[in-house]
C-alpha positions, -999 to 999 in steps of 0.1 A, spaced: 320 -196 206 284 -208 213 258 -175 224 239 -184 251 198 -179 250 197 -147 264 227 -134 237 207 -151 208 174 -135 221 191 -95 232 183 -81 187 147 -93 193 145 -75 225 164 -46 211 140 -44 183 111 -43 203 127 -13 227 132 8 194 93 3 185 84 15 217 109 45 211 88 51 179 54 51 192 70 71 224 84 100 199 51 95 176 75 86 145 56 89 118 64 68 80 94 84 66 105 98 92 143 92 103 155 76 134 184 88 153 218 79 141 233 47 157 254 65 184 226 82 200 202 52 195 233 27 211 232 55 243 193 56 246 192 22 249 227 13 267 231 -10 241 262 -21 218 263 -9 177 265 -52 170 236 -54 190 212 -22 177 224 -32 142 210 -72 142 178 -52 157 180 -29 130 180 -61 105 148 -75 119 131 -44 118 144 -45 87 133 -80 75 99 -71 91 93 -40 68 94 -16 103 122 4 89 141 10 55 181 13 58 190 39 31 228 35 30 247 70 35 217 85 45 205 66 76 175 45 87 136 59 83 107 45 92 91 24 61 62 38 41 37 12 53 53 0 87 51 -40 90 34 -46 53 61 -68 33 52 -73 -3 28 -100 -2 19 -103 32 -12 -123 23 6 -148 5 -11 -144 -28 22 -157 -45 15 -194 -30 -21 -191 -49 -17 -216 -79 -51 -208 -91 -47 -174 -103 -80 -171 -124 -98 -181 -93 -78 -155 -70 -86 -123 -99 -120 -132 -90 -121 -134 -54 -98 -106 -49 -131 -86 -72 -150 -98 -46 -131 -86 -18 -128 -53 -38 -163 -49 -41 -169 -52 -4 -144 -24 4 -134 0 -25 -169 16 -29 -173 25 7 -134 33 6 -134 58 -15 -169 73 0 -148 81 35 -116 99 6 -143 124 -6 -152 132 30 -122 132 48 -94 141 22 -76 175 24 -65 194 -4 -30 178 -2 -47 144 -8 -67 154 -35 -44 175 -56 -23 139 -50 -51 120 -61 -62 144 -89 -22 143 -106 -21 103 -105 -53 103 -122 -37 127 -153 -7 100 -148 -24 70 -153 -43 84 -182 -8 96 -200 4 64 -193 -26 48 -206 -32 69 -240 7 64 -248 -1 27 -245 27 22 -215 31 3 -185 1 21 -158 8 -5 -134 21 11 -106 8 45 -110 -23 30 -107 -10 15 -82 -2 51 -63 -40 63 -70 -58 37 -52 -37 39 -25 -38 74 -24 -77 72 -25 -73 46 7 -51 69 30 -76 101 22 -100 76 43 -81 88 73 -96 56 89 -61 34 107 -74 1 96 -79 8 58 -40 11 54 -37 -25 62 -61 -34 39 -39 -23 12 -23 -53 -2 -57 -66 -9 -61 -37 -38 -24 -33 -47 -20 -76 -53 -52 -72 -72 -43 -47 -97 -12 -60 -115 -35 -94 -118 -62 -74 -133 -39 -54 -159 -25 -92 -168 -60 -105 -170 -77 -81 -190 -43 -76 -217 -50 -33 -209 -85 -36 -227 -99 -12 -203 -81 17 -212 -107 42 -221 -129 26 -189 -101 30 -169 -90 62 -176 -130 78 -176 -140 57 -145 -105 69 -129 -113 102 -135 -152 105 -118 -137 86 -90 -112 115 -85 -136 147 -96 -161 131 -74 -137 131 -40 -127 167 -52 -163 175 -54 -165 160 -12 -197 140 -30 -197 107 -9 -223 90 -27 -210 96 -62 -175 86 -54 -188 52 -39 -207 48 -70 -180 53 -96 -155 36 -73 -186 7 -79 -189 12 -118 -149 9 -121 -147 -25 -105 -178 -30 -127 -158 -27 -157 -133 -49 -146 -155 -81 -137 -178 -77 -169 -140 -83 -188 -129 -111 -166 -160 -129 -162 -154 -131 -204 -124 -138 -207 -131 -165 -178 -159 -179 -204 -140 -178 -229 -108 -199 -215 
């Protein structure tokens, strides 16, 4: 049996009738959408149907299926893991550097708007990740994605919409700069880490956008040398 254009076409417009239900009930990320009977009623549709829909939303990074549990909406709606397509970069010394770049343009001002805007929830978030990373770093393990969790914690304090999407442009970066730098920077890391995070407990702007600076200091004076050097 061949499905006709309208058939192949009904998860697409199924999908796009659920994102309109979560901007309608102001779903916020990891929150959890109705079960599939009551989502297959509000949208007088059938459970085929809402669950292709469900797998494009899916595929898209719009909601996480959590099996026994149900279906929430993901942690950073519509950002898939390399949504920039750093993987299809061949030149990776080249694209450390640039991303630097990039990092210098937004970070510092970044982390300016955390020490402003963050609450008490975001900084006690911001403060632990910080004594993280430093465990991490003094037992000489793995930091990665703990550091990871800080910077991204420091972007969301920004409360600004648009810094969320700018996200993958840290998170990419700092598993390339770890690599890079062979976790040389350890005491750097784990002192530069720690003004950044005093300094938006402190609500001091101007001294969180300059240790914010200084830390992606320390991590261009080691790859412009190792760049030298290779």
């Amino acid at each position: 049996m061949t499905l006709s254009q309208e058939e192949k076409g009904l998860p697409q417009k199924i999908s796009d009738d659920i994102i309109a239900l979560i901007l309608e009930e102001n779903l916020k990320p990891g929150d959890k959408l109705p079960n599939e009977t009551i989502l297959s009623q509000r949208l007088d549709v059938g459970r085929s149907s809402l669950r292709e829909a469900m797998k494009l939303l899916a595929s898209r990074n719009i909601v996480t299926v959590r099996q026994g549990s149900g279906t929430y909406i993901a942690a950073s709606p519509g950002m898939v893991e390399d949504p920039l397509g750093f993987i299809f970069i061949d030149n990776k010394q080249k694209l450390v550097q640039d991303l630097l770049e990039v990092r210098f343009l937004l970070e510092p001002s970044i982390a300016a708007m955390a020490a402003t805007r963050a609450d008490e929830k975001d900084i006690k978030k911001i403060t632990a990740l910080c004594d993280e990373v430093e465990t991490l770093l003094k037992n000489h393990e793995d930091h990665t994605q703990k550091d990871i969790d800080f910077h991204t914690a420091i972007a969301l304090s920004s409360k600004n919409v648009v810094v969320p999407r700018l996200i993958p442009v840290i998170n990419s970066s700092i598993p390339l700069f770890v690599e890079t730098t062979g976790g040389i920077l350890r005491m750097e890391t784990i002192e530069s880490h720690r003004e950044i995070a005093d300094a938006i407990a402190c609500r001091d702007p101007l001294r969180a956008q300059d240790a914010m600076y200084l830390h992606l200091v320390y991590n261009r004076k080691w790859i412009c040398s190792l760049s030298q050097k290779q």
